[in-house]
N, C-alpha and C positions, 0 to 999 in steps of 0.2 A: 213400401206399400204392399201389404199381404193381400188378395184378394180371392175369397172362397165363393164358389160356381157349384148349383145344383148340374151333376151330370149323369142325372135320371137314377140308379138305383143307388148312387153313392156322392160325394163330393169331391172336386179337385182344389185343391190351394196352387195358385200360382204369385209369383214375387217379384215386384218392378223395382230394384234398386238405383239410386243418382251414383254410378259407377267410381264418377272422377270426383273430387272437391271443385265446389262451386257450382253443379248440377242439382236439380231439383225437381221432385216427381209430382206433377202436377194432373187432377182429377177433373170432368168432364162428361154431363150426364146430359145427351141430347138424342132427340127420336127414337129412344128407347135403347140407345144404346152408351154402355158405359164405357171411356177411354179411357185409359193410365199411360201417361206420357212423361218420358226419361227428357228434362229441358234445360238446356245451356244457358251460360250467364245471361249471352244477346239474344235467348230467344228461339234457338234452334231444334225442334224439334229431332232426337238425337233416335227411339225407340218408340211405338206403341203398340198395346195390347186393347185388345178391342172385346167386349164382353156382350152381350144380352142383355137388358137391364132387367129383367125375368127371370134370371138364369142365376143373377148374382145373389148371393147370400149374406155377407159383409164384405165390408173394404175396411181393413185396420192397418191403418198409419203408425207404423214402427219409430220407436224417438232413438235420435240419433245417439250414439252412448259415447259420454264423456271419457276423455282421458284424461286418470289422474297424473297430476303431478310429481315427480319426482322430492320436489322439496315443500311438499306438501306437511303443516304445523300438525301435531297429531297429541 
């Protein structure tokens, strides 16, 4: 999850990546504030980043890139 923040004369990108396999970055917009949180299979909050919801300028969801196969028909 990419996440671009107005930070007055310019913008910041910050990046919450699922580290390990099987983790999952999950979004979260309440009292005006936006979360991005790093989350384990059972549920465990592992990371979060915590935003402004004012302040944010997009959130873009990165798709995960396939690996090809080796014996892949061509």
């Amino acid at each position: 999850m990419e996440i671009v923040v107005d930070a007055g004369d310019t913008t910041r990108t910050y990046d919450v990546v699922a580290s390990r396999a099987g983790r999952r970055v999950e979004t979260t917009v309440r009292r005006g504030v936006v979360e991005v949180s790093e989350v384990t299979r059972s549920g465990r909050v592992v990371r979060t980043a915590r935003f402004m919801a004012n302040r944010v300028l997009a959130l873009v969801e990165q798709p995960v890139p396939r690996e090809e196969s080796a014996d892949k028909d061509g």
